[in-house]
C-alpha positions in Angstrom: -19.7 25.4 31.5 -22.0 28.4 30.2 -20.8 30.0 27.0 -19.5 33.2 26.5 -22.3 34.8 25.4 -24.4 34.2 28.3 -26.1 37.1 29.7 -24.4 39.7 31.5 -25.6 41.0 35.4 -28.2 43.8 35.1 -26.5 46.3 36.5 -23.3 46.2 34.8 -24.9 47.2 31.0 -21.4 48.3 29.4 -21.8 48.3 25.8 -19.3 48.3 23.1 -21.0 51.3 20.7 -18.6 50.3 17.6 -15.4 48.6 16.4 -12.6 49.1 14.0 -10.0 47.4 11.8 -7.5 49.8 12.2 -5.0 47.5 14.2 -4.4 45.6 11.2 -3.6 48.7 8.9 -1.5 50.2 11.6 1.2 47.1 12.0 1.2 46.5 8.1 2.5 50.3 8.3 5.2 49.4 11.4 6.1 45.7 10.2 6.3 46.4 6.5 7.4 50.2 6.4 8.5 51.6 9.6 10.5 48.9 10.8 12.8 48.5 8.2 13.2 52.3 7.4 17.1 54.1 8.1 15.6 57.0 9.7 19.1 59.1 9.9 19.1 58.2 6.3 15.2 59.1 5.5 16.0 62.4 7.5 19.4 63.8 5.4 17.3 62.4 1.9 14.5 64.8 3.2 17.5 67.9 3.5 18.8 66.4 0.6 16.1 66.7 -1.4 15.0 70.2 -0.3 18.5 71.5 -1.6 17.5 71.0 -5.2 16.6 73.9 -6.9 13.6 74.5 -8.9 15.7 76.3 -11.3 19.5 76.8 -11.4 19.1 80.9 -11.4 20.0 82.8 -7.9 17.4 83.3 -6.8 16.6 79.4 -7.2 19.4 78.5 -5.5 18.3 80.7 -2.5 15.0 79.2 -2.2 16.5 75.8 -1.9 19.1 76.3 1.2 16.0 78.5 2.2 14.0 75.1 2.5 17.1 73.0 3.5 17.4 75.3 6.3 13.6 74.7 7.5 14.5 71.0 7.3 16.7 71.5 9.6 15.1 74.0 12.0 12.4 71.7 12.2 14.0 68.8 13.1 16.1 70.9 15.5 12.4 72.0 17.2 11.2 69.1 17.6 13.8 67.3 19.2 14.3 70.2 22.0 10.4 69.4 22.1 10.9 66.2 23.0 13.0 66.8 26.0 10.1 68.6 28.2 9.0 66.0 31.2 5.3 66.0 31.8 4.3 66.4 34.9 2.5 63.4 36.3 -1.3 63.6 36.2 -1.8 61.3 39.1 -2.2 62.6 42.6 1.2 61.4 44.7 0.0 58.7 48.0 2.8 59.8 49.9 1.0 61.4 52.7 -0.6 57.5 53.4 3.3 56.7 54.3 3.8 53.7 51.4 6.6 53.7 49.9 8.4 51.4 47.3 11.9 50.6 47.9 13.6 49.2 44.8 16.9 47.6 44.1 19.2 47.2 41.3 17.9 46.4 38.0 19.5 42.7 36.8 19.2 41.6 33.1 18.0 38.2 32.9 17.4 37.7 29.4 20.6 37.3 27.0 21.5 38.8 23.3 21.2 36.4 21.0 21.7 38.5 17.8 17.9 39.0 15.6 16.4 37.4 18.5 16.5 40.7 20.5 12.4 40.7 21.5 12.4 39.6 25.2 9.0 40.2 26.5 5.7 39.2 27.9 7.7 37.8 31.5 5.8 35.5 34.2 7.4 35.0 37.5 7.4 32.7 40.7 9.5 31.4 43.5 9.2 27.5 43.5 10.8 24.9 45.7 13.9 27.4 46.6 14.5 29.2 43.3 12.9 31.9 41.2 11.3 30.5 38.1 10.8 32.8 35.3 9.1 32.4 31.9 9.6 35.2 28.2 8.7 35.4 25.2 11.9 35.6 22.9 11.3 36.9 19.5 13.0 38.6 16.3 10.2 41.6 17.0 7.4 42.5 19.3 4.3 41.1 17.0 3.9 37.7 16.3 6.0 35.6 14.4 6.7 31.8 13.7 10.9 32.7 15.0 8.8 33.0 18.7 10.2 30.9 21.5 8.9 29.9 24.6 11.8 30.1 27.7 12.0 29.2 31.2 15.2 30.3 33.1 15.7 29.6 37.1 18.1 31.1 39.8 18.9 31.4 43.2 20.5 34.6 43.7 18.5 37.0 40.6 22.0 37.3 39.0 23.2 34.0 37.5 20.3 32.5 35.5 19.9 29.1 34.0 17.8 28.1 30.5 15.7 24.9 31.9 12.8 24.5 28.9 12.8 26.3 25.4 9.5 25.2 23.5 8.9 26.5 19.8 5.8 25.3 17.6 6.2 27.9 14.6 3.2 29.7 16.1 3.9 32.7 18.2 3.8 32.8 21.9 3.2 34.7 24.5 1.1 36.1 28.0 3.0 33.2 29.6 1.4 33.2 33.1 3.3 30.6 35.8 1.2 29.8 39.1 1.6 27.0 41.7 -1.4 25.0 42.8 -1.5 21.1 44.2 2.6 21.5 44.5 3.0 21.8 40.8 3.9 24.5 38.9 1.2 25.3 36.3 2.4 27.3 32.6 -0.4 28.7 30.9 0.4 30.5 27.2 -1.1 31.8 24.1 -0.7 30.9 21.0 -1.4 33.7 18.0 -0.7 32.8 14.2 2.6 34.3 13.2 1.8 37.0 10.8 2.6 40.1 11.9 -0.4 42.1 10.4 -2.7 40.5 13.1 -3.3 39.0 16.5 -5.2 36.0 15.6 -5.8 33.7 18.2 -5.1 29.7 17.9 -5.6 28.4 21.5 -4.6 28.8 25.1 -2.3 26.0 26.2 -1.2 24.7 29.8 1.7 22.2 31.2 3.0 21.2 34.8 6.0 21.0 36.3 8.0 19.6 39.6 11.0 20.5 39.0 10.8 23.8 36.8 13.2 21.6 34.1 10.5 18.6 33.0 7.6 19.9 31.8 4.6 18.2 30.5 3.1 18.1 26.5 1.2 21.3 26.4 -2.7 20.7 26.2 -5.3 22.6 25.3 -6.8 24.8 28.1 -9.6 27.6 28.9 -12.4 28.5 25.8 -11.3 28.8 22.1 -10.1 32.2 21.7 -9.8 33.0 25.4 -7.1 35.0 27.1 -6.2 34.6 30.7 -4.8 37.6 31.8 -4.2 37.0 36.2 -4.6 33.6 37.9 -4.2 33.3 41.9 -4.4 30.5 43.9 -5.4 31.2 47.7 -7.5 29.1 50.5 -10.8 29.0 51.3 -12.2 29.2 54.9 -11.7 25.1 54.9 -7.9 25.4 53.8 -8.5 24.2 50.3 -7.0 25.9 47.3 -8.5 27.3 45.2 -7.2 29.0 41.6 -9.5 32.5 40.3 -8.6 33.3 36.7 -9.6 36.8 35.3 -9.7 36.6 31.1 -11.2 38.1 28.2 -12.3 36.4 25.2 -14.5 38.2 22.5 -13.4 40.6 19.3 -11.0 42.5 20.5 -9.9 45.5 18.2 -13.0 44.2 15.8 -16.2 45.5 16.0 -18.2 42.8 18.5 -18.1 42.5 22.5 -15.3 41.6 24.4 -16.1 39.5 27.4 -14.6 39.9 30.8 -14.9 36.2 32.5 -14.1 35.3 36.0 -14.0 31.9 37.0 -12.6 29.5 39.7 -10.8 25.9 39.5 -10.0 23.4 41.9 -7.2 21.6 39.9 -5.9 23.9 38.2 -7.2 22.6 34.4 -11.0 23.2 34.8 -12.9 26.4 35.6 -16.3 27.2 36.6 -18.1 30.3 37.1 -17.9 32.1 40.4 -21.4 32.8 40.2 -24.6 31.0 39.6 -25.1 34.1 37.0 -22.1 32.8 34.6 -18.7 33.5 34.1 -19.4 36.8 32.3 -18.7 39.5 34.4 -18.7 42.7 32.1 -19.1 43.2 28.1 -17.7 45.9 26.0 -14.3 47.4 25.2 -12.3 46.1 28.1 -9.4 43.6 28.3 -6.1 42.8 30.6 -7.7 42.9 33.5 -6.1 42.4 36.7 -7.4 42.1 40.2 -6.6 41.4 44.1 -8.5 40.8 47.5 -8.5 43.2 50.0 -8.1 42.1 53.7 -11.9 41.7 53.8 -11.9 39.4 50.8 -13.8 41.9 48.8 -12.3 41.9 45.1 -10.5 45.1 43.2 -9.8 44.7 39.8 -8.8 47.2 37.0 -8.6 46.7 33.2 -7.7 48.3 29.9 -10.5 49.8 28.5 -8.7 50.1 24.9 -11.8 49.5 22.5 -13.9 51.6 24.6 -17.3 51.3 25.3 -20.6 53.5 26.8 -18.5 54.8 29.6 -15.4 56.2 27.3 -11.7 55.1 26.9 -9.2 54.4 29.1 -9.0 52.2 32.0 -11.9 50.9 34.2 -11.9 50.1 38.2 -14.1 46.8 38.9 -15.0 46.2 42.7 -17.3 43.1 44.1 -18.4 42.0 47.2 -17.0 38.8 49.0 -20.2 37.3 49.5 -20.7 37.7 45.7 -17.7 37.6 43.7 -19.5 37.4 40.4 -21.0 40.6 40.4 -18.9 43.5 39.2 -19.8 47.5 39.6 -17.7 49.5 38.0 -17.1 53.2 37.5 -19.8 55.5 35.5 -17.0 57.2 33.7 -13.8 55.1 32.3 -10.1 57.2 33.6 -8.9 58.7 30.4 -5.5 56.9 31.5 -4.4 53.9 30.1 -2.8 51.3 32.8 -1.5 49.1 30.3 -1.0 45.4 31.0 -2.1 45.2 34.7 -0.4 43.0 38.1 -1.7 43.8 41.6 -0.6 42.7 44.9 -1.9 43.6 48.2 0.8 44.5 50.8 1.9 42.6 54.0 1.9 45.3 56.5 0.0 48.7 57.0 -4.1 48.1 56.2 -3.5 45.6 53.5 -3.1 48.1 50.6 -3.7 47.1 47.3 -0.8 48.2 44.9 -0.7 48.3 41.2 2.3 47.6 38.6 1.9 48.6 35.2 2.6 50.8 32.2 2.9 54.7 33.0 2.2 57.4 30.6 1.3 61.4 31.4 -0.8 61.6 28.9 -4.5 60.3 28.2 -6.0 57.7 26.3 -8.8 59.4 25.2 -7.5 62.6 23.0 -10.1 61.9 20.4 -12.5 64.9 20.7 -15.8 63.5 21.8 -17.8 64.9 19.1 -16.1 62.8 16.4 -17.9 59.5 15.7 -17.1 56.1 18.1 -14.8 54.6 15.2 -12.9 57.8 14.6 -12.3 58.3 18.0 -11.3 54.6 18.7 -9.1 55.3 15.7 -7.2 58.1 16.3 -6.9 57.0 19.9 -4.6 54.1 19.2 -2.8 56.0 16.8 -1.9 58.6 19.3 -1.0 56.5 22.0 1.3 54.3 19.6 3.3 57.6 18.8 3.8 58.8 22.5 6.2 57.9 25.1 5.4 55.2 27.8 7.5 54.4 31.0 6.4 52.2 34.6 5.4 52.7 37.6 3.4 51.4 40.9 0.3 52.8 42.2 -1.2 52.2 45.2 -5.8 51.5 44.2 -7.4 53.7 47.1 -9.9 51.8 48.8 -13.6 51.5 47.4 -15.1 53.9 49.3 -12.9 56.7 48.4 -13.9 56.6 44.4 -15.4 59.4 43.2 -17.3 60.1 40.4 -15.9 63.1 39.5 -12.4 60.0 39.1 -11.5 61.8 36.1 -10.2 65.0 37.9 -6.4 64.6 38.8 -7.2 65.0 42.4 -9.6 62.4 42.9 -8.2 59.8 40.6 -8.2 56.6 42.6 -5.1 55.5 41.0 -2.6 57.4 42.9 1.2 56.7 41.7 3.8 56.1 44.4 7.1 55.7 42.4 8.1 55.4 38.8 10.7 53.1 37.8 14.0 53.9 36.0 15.0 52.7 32.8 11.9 51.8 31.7 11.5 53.1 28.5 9.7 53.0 24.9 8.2 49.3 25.0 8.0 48.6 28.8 5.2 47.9 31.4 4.5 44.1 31.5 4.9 43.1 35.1 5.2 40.2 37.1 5.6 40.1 40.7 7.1 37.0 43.0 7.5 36.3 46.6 10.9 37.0 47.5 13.2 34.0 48.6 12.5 33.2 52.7 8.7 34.8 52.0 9.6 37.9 54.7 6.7 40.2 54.7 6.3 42.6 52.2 10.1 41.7 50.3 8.9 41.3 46.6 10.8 40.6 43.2 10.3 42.5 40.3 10.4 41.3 36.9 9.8 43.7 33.5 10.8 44.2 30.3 11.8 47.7 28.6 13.2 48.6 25.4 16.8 50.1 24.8 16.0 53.4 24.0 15.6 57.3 25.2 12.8 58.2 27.9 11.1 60.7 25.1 10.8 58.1 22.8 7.5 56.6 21.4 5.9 53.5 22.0 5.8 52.4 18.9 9.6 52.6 18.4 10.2 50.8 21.7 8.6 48.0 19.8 10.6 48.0 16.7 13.9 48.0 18.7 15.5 46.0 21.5 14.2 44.7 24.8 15.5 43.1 27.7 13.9 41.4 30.6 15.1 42.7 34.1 14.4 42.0 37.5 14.9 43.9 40.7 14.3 43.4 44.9 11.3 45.8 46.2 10.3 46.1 49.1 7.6 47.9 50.7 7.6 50.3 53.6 4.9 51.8 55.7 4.7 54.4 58.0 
C-alpha cells in the first residue's frame, strides 16, 4: 500500500504555510485551570476585592464602591451582550422546497455521576434494531476513565448496554458500518493526558449480533484517523467499503494528509487511484463526503490548521470515472462545519445534505496581515470562546460553486434548519436508516452539552453532555 507521503495530484497543490503548538498550551489552561475554577465564586472575589480601599479616608472609601460598582456594571453588560442572536450568515435553501422534519429529542445516554462526557456517537440499524456506539468519559479530552459503549433498541426510547470496552487509553471517533453481514466498529485510541491528542492506533472488531464482539485488532496506518466509511455496490453488485481519513501532524507544524481508499472486506484498503491514496495535503481534517446520483463524489472538510487557500472549511468534488482526484475551492469558506456527516436524500434530485456543527461567526477572524502562526493562533482561540449550536445544510450541486463562495449569497453551503437544544459542546453527528428503510425517514443521533445557547464552546466542554437521538424526515416539494 503506498505511504503517506506519496505524492500528491498536480493540480490539487494545497500547502500547509506553518504550524503551531498552541493546542497543547490552550487545554493545560482548560484542564488544569479553567475547569476546576468556581466561577460565581472568582466573580464576587473580583467585587470583593475591588471594595478594598486604598486608604481608609473618604474619599478612599468612595473610590472603592466606585470600582465595585464597575465590577458590576461590567458584568451586568456583558451578560445582556450575550443575549443578541446572530443572524445566520448562510443563504436559507428554502425556495428549492427541502425541508427537514424533526421529531422529539430522546436521551440515550445515562448519568452516571463524574462520568458525565457522552460524546463522539456512531450509529446504524442492524438486523431489526438501532445500534449505537459513545464515548463515555469524566471530561471531553482524553483520559485513561474513557469507555467504549454500545447500547441497542427497538423503539429509540428504551436502550440496552450490549459491550463496554475500557483499555486505560482514551477512546473515541467510534465509527459503526455494515459490510459482508457483519457489523464493523472502528475506534481511536489517543494517550490519556489531557494536555494532548496523541495518537496510539486505530482499532476495528465485528459483530453478528451487536452483543459479541471480536478482540479489537489493529487497523488502517499508524497514526491514521478515519473520519466517514460507506459501503455501497458496484455496477456488478459487490460491496464495496470507501473510507475518507486524515493522518499527518495535525495542530503541529507538518502536512496533514487527506487519504481516500477503498476495501473489499472491510480490514484492508487500497487506493482508489492508481495516483495513491493521497488526495489533498495541508491544513485539512474530518472530512466527510457522499455520491451524487451520478456517482460523482462531494466531500467537505475542516480546514482548521489552514493552509494556501485560508481557514475554515473546504468543498472537495471528483469525478466518477476518477474518484482519486480531488478539485477543490481556490478560497477556503471562512466557516467552520465542524465534524462533518452527509447523506444524500431519497426523493427530489438526489440532494446532498450536510449535518454538522453551526456557528454565525467565522473561523478566520485573524486579520490577514498577521503572520500564518499568529493567525492560526488566535483563530482557535476565538472559536474556543464563542458559542456553537447544529444544524443541516443542504451542499448545492457542483456547478453552482462560485468563486466569489465566501460572499453570504453564494456560499454553497446553504442551511435548511437548525436544531434545538444543541448547545455549547454539540455538532458530532451520525445518521441511520430508519427501522422499515421507507424513503427518506432517517434517525438522528448527537450529542450537546447542558448549557445556555449564548454559551462558549469551550464551556460546553468542561460541563455535561448527553447523547440524544431524534426521527427526521425529509420532505420535498
Amino acid at each position: 500500500m503506498p505511504a503517506a507521503d506519496e505524492p500528491k495530484p498536480a493540480d490539487a497543490e494545497d500547502k500547509k504555510i506553518a504550524g503551531g503548538n498552541v493546542i497543547p498550551l490552550l487545554l493545560g489552561l482548560v484542564t488544569e485551570v479553567l475547569a476546576k475554577l468556581d466561577y460565581k465564586l472568582c466573580f464576587w472575589t473580583l467585587f470583593g476585592v475591588a471594595l478594598v480601599p486604598w486608604d481608609l479616608h473618604f474619599y478612599g472609601l468612595l473610590q472603592a464602591f466606585g470600582r465595585a460598582a464597575l465590577v458590576l456594571f461590567g458584568g451586568f453588560f456583558a451578560i445582556v451582550a450575550s443575549y443578541k442572536k446572530r443572524p445566520s450568515p448562510f443563504p436559507n435553501c428554502s425556495k428549492h422546497g427541502l425541508d427537514v422534519l424533526m421529531g422529539k429529542s430522546i436521551q440515550v445516554s445515562e448519568d452516571s455521576g463524574h462520568l458525565h462526557a457522552n460524546n463522539n456517537v456512531s450509529m446504524v440499524s442492524f438486523k431489526g434494531e438501532y445500534v449505537l456506539a459513545y464515548r463515555k468519559s469524566d471530561v471531553h479530552f482524553p483520559s485513561a476513565q474513557t469507555k467504549l459503549l454500545v447500547v441497542t433498541s427497538k423503539d429509540l426510547v428504551h436502550w440496552e448496554q450490549t459491550y463496554e470496552h475500557h483499555t486505560g487509553n482514551d477512546l473515541r471517533e467510534m465509527l459503526l458500518f455494515i459490510m459482508g453481514g457483519k457489523l464493523f466498529m472502528y475506534f481511536f485510541s489517543l494517550v490519556p493526558e489531557g494536555k494532548i491528542f496523541k495518537p496510539i492506533h486505530m482499532f476495528g472488531t465485528t459483530t453478528d449480533d451487536a452483543r459479541t464482539w471480536k478482540e479489537p485488532v489493529k487497523v488502517c496506518k499508524k497514526g491514521e484517523v478515519p473520519w466517514d466509511i460507506k459501503v455501497y455496490k458496484d455496477d456488478n453488485g459487490r460491496e464495496v467499503a470507501y473510507k475518507a481519513s486524515y493522518l499527518g501532524d495535525h495542530y503541529g507544524t507538518d502536512d496533514v494528509c487527506v487519504l481516500f481508499e477503498r476495501s473489499y472486506d472491510g480490514w484492508v484498503w487500497e487506493p482508489i487511484s492508481e495516483d495513491g491514496a493521497v488526495v489533498y495535503r495541508g491544513g485539512v481534517c474530518e472530512v466527510a463526503f457522499e455520491f451524487t446520483p451520478k456517482g460523482d463524489l462531494v466531500a467537505i472538510g475542516r480546514n482548521e490548521d489552514g493552509d494556501s487557500t485560508g481557514f475554515g472549511t473546504q468543498l472537495y468534488f471528483a469525478p466518477k470515472d476518477n474518484l482519486g482526484k480531488w478539485t477543490s475551492l481556490s478560497v477556503s469558506l471562512p466557516w467552520r462545519f465542524d465534524s462533518p456527516r452527509m447523506i444524500r436524500t431519497d426523493g427530489g434530485d438526489g440532494e446532498i445534505l450536510l449535518f454538522s456543527r453551526y456557528t454565525a461567526d467565522k473561523y478566520q477572524l485573524a486579520p490577514s496581515w498577521l503572520s500564518f502562526q499568529a493567525q492560526k493562533t488566535l483563530n482557535l482561540i476565538l472559536c474556543s470562546v464563542l458559542p456553537k449550536s447544529a444544524a443541516v445544510y443542504r451542499i448545492a450541486p457542483h456547478s453552482e460553486w462560485s468563486e466569489d463562495s465566501q460572499a453570504h449569497k453564494n456560499c454553497p453551503v446553504q442551511v435548511i434548519r437548525q436544531f434545538e437544544q444543541a448547545f455549547g459542546d454539540t455538532g458530532f453527528f451520525s445518521v441511520a436508516r430508519e427501522l422499515g428503510e421507507k424513503p427518506d425517514e432517517w434517525v438522528v443521533a448527537n450529542y450537546s452539552s447542558s448549557c445556555n445557547s449564548h454559551a462558549p464552546w469551550i464551556y460546553g466542554q468542561l460541563t455535561q453532555t448527553n447523547i440524544f437521538v431524534s426521527k427526521c424526515n425529509i420532505t420535498h416539494a
